[in-house]
C-alpha positions in Angstrom: 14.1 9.6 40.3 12.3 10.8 37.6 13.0 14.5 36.5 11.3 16.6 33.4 13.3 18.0 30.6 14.6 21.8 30.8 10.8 23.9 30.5 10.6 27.9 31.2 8.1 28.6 33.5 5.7 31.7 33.7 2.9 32.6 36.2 0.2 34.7 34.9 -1.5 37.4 36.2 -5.1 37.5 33.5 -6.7 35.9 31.0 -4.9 38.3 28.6 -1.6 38.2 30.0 -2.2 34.3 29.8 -3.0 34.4 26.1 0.0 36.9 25.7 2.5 34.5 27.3 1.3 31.3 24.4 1.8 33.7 22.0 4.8 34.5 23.1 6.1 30.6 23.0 4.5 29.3 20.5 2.7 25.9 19.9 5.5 24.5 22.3 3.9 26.0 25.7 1.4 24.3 27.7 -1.0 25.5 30.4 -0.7 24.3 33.7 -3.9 24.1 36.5 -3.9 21.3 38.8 -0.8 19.9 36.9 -2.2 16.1 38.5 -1.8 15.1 34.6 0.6 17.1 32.8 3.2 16.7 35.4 3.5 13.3 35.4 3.9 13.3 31.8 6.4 15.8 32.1 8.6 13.5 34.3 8.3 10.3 32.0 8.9 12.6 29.2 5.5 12.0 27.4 4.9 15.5 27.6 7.7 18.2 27.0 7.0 21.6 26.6 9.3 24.2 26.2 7.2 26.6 28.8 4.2 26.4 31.3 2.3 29.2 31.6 1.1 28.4 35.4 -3.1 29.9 35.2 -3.1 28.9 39.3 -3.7 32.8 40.1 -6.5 33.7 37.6 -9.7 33.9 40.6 -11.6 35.1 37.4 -11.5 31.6 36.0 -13.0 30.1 39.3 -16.3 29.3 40.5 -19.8 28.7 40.0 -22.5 30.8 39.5 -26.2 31.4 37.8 -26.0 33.8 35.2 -28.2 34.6 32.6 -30.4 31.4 33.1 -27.0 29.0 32.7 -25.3 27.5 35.2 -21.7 28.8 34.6 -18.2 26.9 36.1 -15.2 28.5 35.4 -12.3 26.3 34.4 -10.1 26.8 37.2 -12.9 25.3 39.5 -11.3 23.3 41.8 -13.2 19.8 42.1 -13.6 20.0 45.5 -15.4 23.4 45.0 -17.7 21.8 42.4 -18.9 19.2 44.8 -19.6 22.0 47.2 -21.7 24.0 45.3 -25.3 24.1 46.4 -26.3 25.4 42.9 -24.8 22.6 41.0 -26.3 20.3 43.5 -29.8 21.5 42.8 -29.9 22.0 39.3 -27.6 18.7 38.0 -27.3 16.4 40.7 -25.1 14.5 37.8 -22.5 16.7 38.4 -21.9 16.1 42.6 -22.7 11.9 41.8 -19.3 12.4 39.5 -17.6 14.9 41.6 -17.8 12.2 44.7 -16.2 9.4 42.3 -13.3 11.4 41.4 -9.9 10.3 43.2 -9.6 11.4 46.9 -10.0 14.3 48.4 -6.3 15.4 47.9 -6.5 15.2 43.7 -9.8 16.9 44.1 -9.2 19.9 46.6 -6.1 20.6 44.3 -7.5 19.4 40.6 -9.6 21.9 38.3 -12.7 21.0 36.1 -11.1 22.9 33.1 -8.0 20.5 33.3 -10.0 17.6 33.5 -11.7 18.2 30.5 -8.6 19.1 28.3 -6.7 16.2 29.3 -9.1 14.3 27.0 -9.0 11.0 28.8 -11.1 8.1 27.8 -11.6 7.3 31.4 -12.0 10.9 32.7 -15.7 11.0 34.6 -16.3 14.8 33.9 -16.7 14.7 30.3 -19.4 12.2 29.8 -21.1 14.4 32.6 -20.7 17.4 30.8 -21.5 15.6 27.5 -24.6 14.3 28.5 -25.5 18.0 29.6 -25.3 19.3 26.5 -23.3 21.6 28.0 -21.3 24.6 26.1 -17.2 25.5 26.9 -16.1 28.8 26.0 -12.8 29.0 24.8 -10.5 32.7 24.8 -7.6 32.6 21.9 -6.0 35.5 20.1 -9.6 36.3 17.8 -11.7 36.5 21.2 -13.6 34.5 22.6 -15.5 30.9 21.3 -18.0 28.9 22.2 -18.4 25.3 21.2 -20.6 22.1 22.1 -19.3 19.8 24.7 -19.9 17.6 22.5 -17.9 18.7 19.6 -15.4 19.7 21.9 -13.4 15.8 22.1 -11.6 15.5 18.9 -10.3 12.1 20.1 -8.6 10.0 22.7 -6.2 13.0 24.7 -7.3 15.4 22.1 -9.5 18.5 22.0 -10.6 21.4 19.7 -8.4 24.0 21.8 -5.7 25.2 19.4 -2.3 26.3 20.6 -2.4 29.7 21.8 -6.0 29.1 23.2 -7.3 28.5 26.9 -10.5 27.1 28.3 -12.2 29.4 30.2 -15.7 28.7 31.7 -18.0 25.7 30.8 -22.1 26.6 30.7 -25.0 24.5 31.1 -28.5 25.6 29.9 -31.2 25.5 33.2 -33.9 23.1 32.5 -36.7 21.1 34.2 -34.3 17.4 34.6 -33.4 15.0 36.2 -29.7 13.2 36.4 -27.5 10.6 37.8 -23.9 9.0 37.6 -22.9 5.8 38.6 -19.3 4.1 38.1 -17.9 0.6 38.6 -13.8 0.8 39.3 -11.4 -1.6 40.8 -10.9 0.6 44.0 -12.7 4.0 45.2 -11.4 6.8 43.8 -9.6 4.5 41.0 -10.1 4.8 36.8 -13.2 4.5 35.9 -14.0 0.7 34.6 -16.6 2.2 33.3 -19.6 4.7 34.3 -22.6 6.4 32.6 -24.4 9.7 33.7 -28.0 10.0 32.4 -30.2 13.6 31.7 -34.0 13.8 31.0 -36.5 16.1 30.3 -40.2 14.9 30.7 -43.3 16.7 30.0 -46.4 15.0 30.3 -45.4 11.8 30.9 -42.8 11.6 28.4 -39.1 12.5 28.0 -38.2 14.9 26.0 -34.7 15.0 26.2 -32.3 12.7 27.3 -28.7 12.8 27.5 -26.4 9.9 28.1 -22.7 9.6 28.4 -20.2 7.1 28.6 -16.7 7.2 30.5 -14.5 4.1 29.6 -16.6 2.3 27.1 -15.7 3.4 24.0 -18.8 6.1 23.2 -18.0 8.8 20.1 -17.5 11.9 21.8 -18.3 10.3 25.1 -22.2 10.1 24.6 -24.8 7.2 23.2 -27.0 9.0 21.1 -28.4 5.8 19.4 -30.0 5.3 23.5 -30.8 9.2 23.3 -33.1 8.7 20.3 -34.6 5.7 21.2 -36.1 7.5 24.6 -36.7 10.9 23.4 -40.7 10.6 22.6 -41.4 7.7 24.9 -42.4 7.0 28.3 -39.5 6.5 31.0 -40.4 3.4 32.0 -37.9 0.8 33.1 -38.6 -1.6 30.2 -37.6 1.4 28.4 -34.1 2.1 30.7 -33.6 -1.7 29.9 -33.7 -1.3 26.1 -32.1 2.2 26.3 -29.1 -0.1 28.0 -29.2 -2.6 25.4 -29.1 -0.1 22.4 -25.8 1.7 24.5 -23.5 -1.6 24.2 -24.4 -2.2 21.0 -23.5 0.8 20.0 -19.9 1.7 21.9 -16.6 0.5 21.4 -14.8 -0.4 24.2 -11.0 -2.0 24.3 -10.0 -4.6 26.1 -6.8 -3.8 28.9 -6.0 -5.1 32.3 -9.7 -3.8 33.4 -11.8 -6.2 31.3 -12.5 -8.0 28.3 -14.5 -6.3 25.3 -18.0 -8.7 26.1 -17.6 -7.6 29.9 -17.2 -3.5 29.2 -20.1 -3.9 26.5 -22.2 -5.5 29.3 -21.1 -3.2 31.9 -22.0 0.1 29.6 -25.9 -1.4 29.3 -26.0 -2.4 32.9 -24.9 0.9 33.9 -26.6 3.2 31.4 -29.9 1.7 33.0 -28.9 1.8 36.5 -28.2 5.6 35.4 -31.5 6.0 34.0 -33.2 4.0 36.7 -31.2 6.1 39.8 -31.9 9.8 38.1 -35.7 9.0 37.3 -36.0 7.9 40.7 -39.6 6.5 42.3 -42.4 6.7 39.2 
């Protein structure tokens, strides 16, 4: 049986009485939400804090809502409730695609966006979803409050820009005329993404004027293809178009080989898949 090492443990009661308990234990305290990855770390000692400071009880870091022409979703948002949410349906159908794709029901009725996204991993669906939003986070640390790009947000593989003594609080995406999908290849449902790509554009006149693409699995920068971005943005969205898009997305990533694939077959999977992305969101032309 596998057991943690010794860890204080501290519920909080706010935002500010969360902040006050990192201070209080320094860079050796963590934040625990769903807990589906930190606490299996914990037991095979990957992960060892000194003290969790439990954020299970903040109802001000839950939910989804329209405000102030964003669509806003706090970090304590449990999955299951993002999948629910008629507003995120209508706006970002990207963002239900993922939320269906995610584990089973049990991981996502207990699982929170916020702690998806810190957890960093390669193979998590959420931030290539949010990436390719463009969306903002908004992160609360001992200076107030900051807000930085989704994008900028992944420093690297398990790695983000949220210091010790911060916490994530909401995530915000801008409302805009779009249209979005996400599709995934994995070995079972509800399994690690082999790979997946979630697609955003913006046309006007015939012609896209934004596009956002992002990449879970394969290897992307910061999760997203912008190489594919550029080449669409000013162009028609035809499928010849999807297809090159596709093309100029494997060339571009680097995935790893592991015991889900070769390199060749992950590089052909992200351009199959960035184009069935494109193809699904733009729908019947």
């Amino acid at each position: 049986m596998q057991v943690p090492a010794a860890f204080q443990y501290r519920k909080a009661t706010s935002v500010e009485h969360a902040l006050m308990l990192l201070a209080e234990y320094g860079p050796e305290s963590m934040v625990v939400a769903g807990g589906h990855s930190l606490l299996p770390m914990m037991k095979l000692r990957l992960a060892h804090p000194e003290a969790l400071v439990d954020i299970n009880d903040l109802a001000e870091l839950a939910g989804v809502r329209v405000e102030g022409g964003e669509l806003v979703v706090g970090a304590m948002t449990r999955h299951a409730d993002l999948l629910a949410s008629a507003e995120a349906g209508r706006h970002f159908p990207i963002l239900h695609d993922a939320e269906r794709v995610i584990a089973d029901p049990i991981v996502r009725n207990r699982g929170t966006v916020g702690g998806s996204l810190c957890q960093a991993d390669p193979s998590e669906d959420l931030s290539a979803v949010f990436a390719a939003l463009r969306a903002m986070v908004v992160i609360h640390g001992p200076s107030g409050a900051r807000t930085v790009a989704a994008r900028d947000f992944f420093v690297s593989p398990y790695e983000t820009v949220v210091a010790s003594g911060e916490l994530l609080a909401e995530i915000r995406v801008p409302l805009r005329p779009s249209v979005s999908a996400y599709v995934k290849v994995d070995r079972r449902a509800g399994d690690w993404a082999v790979g997946a790509a979630g697609a955003v554009l913006s046309t006007a006149d015939g012609v896209v004027t934004e596009a956002g693409i992002g990449l879970t699995a394969l290897g992307a920068p910061r999760f997203v293809a912008e190489e594919a971005e550029d080449f669409l943005t000013g162009g028609p969205p035809t499928e010849e178009r999807f297809v090159e898009a596709g093309r100029i997305a494997a060339r571009h990533c680097r995935p790893v080989a592991d015991q889900r694939g070769p390199v060749d077959y992950k590089r052909h999977l992200a351009g199959e898949l960035v184009t069935r992305a494109l193809r699904r969101a733009m729908g019947p032309v």
